[in-house]
N, C-alpha and C positions, 0 to 999 in steps of 0.2 A: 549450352543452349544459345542457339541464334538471336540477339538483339532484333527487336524491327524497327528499320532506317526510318526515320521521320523527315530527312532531308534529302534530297537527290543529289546525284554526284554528278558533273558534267562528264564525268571521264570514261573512256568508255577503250575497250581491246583497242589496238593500232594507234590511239593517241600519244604524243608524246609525256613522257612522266616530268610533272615541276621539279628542278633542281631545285636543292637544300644546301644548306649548309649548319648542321646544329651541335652543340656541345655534345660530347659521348660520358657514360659514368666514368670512364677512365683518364679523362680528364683532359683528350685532347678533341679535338673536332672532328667531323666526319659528314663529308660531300656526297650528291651522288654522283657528281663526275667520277669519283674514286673507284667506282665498280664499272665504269666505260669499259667494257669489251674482255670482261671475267669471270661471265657468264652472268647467273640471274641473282635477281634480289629482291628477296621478298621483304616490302616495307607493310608493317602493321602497325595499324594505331589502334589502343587501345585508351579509357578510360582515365583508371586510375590505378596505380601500382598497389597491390598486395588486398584486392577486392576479390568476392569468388568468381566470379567470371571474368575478368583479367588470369587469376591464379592458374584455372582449369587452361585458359588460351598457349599462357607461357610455359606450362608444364608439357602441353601438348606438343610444343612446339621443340621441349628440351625431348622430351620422350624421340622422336621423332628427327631429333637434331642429325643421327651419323646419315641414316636414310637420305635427308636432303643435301646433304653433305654431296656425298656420293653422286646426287644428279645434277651435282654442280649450283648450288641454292645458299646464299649466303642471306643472315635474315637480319633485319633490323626494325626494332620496338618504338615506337614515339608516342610518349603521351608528354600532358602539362607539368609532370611532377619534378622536381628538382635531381641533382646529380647526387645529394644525400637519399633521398628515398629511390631512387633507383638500386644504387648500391644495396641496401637493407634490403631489398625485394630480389635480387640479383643471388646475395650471400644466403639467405634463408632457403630459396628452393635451387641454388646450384643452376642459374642458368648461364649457358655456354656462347650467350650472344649477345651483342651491345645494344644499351638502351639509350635513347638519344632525349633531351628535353626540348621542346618546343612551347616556353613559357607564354606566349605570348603569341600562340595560336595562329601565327602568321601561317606555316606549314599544314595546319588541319585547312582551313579557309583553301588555300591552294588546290588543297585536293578534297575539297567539297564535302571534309569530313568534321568539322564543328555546324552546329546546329541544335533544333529543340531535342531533346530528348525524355522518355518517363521519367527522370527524375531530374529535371530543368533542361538549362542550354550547358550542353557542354560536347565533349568525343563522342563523334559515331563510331561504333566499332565496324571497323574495315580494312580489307587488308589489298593490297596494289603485288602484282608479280608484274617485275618490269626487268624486259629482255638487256640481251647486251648490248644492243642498238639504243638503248634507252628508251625504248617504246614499251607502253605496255602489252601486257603479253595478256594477261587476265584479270577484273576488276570482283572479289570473292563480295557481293554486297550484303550476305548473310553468312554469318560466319558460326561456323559450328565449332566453339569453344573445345568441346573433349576430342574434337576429331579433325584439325586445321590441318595438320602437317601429313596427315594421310588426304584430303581436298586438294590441295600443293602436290603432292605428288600425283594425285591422278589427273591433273592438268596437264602435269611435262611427260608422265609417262601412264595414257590412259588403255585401262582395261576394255575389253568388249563390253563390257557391263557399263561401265563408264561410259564409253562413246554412245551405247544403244539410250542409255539415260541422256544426254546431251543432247542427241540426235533428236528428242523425245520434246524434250528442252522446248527445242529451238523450233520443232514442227506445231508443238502449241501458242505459242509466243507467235509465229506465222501466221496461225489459224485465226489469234484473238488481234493480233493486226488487220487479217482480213476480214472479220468478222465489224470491226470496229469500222473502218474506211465502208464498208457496204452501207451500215444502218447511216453512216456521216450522208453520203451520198443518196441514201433512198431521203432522208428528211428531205431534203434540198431540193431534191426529184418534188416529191410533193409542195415544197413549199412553191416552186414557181410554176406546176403545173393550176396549183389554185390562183397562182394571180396571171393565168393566159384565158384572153378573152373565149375562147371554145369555152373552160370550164365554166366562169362567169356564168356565160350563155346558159348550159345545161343548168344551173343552180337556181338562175332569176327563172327559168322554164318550169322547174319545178314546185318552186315555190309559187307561180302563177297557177298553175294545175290544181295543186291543193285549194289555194284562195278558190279559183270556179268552182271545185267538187264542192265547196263548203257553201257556196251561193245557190245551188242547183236546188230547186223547189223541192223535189223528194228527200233531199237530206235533212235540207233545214225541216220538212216535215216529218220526218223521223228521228231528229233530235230532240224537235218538240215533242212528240208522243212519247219518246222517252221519259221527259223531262216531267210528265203530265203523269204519266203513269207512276213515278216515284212522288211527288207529289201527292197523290190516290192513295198511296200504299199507306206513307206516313198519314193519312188522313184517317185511313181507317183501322189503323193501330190506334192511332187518340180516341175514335169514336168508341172501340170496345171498352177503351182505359176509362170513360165515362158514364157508360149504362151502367143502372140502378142494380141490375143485378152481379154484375161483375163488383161495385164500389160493393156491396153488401157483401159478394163471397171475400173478398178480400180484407175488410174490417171484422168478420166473424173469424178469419184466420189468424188475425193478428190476436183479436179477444182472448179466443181458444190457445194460442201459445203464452199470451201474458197471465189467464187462468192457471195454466200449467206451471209458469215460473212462480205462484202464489202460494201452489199447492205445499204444504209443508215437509211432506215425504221426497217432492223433487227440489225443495230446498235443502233438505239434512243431505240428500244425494249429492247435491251441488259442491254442496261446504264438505263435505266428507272427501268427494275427491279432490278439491281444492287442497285441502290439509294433507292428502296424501299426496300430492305431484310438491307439494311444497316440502316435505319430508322427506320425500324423495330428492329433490335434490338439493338438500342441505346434506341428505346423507350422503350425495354422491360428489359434491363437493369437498365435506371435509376427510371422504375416503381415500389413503395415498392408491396411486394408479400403477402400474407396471412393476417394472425392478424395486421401486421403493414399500409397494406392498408386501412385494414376496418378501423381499429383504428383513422389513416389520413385523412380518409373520414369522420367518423363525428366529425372529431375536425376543420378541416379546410374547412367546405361547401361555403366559400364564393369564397376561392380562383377557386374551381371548376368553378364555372358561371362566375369570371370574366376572365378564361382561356375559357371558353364557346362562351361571348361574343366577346373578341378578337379575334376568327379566322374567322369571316367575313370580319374583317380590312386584314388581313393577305390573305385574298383570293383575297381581291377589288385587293391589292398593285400586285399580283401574276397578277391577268388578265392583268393587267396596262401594265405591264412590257410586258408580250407578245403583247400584242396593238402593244406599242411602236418598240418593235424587229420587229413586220409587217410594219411599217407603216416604218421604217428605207431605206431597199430597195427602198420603193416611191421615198422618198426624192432625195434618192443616183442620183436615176434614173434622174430623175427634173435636175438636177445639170447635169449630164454628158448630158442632153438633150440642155442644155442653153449656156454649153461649144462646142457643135459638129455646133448648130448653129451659134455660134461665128465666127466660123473659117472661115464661107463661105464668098469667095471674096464683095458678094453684102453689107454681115451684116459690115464688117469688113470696108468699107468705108461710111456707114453711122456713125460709132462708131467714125470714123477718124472725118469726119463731124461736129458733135458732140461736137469732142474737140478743135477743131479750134474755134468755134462760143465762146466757154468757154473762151476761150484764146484771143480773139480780144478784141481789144482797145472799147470803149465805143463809141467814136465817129463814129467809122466805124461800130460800130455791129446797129448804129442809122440810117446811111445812108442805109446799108444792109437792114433796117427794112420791107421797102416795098416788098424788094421781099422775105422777111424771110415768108411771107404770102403761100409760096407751103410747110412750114413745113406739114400742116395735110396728105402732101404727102409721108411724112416720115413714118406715121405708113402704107403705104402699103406696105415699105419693106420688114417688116415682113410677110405679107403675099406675097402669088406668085406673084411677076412682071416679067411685061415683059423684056426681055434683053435689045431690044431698048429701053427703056426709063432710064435706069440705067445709060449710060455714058452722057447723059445729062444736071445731076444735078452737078456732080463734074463741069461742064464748066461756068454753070450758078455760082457758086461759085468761081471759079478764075476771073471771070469778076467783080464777085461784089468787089473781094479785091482791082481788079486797080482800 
């Protein structure tokens, strides 16, 4: 994969290529005077020795080595790294060409190849073919790592496919040269045609035209009818918002909806669906979603049916409860029915009755016994008696105490 250049290179085809002189891994030095008139030599600078895109470049390049051989191409590697790590880089993937160290980056600078890069300042990756003349021949400024040494070759010996791609190249790069000088030139165009007194002229012309049209009495009195007539409008929107009968349908509506929100039946409705959107999503919250439900479903099938068969307990206990809320009232009722008959003068002295008999001595409640005999009279208290016979009994009972 091609690197993107962050720095530009002054260098460009027909320039002459900057003479070196840098240490080789083998341990002696190596010039570019030395390939003067030997044919070509492809100089690459790469990165950092034994990276993956360094590795794919150098391999491409050993892959590739007899090919360039043959078209006369002798190659040479230059990055920052030492004569020991070239070696280790060199011996691991067998490559067949010398690498040169340029520690101290004099040589990248030269040829416009140190700079920022995605992962700081360091090597651009780029590669220089430089003829026998020692000019260059072509400057590769995106370099395609798995495919360099077939790039190289299609330079010194190009395909029709090649040249019609090149040709392609170089009509677009034309085009966006041309393209670019036009719009340069039209701004420029504009800009001095706005400051030539004709244009001026036309501009202060027109903005005079506009100022009269805005002065001319028909306008200004149809801005103001305008102006008057929206005024009117809002005027008589506030007036309806004001009559007596409008303020009344509108407070009768509000009434009518607050009566409704009172109602108890659109309360229990309220709160019922309240409690079920809120149910809802607690259930659909704590429910897993997608892969993880499916996944839950067939690992844990039992727990499903015994959550299955549990909610008919959960239903029984639910009816119960309302039963019970109904049946609460009855009771209530019973009770306030038992206490109202209580109170009534007739109930109230049989109860008295009652407790007197409770409360006497043994021997007198054994004398009392015979006439204790109109008790079964006692339960018609409870139902309707007659008045006269009510003060009767109390008499019949102080007689028996003397």
């Amino acid at each position: 994969m091609a690197e993107e250049m962050l720095a530009s290179t002054p260098l460009a085809a027909g320039a002459p290529a900057p003479s070196f002189t840098l240490p080789g891994r083998t341990g002696g030095t190596v010039s570019l005077a030395d390939f003067a008139g030997k044919g070509h030599l492809l100089v690459y600078f790469y990165p950092k020795d034994d990276t993956p895109g360094c590795t794919k470049e150098a391999c491409s390049l050993r892959d590739g080595f007899a090919g360039l051989r043959e078209a006369g191409v002798t190659v040479l590697g230059i990055s920052p790294d030492d004569v020991d790590s070239h070696n280790a880089f060199a011996g691991k993937y067998s490559l067949p060409f010398e690498l040169l160290t340029d520690a101290d980056h004099s040589v990248h600078e030269a040829y416009g190849v140190w700079g920022r890069t995605p992962w700081g300042v360091g090597t651009i990756r780029k590669s220089f073919l430089v003829g026998p003349d020692g000019n260059l021949v072509h400057v590769f400024e995106k370099v395609d790592v798995e495919r360099h040494a077939e790039e190289v070759l299609a330079v010194l010996k190009p395909t029709p496919v090649a040249e019609a791609r090149a040709a392609v190249e170089a009509a677009v790069e034309a085009a966006g040269a041309a393209v670019t000088s036009a719009v340069k030139d039209a701004k420029k165009a504009v800009k001095g045609a706005m400051k030539s007194p004709e244009v001026k002229e036309a501009v202060a012309a027109a903005r005079q035209a506009v100022a009269d049209v805005r002065k001319k009495p028909a306008v200004k009195k149809a801005v103001a009818d305008a102006k008057q007539a929206m005024a009117g409008a809002r005027k008589a929107v506030s007036d309806v918002g004001k009559k007596p009968a409008v303020k009344k349908a509108v407070a009768q509506a509000k009434k009518a909806v607050a009566d409704a929100k009172k109602r108890p039946a659109v309360k229990r409705a309220v709160a019922s669906v309240k409690k079920a959107v809120k149910s809802a999503k607690t259930a659909a919250a704590e429910k897993p979603q997608g892969a993880l439900a499916r996944l839950l479903a067939l690992v844990t099938p039992k727990k499903t049916v015994a959550r299955k068969k549990a909610a008919p307990t959960k239903v029984k206990k639910a009816v119960a409860r309302k039963v019970a809320r109904k049946a609460a009232p009855a009771k209530a009722k019973k009770t306030v029915a038992k206490k109202a008959v209580a109170k009534k003068p007739m109930v109230k002295k049989v109860m008295v009755k009652k407790a007197i008999a409770k409360k006497a001595p043994p021997v007198k409640a054994r004398k009392a016994a015979p006439k204790a005999k109109a008790a079964p009279k006692k339960s018609t208290a409870r139902k309707p008696v007659s008045r006269k016979a009510a003060p009767k009994k109390p008499a019949r009972k102080k007689a028996a105490r003397r």
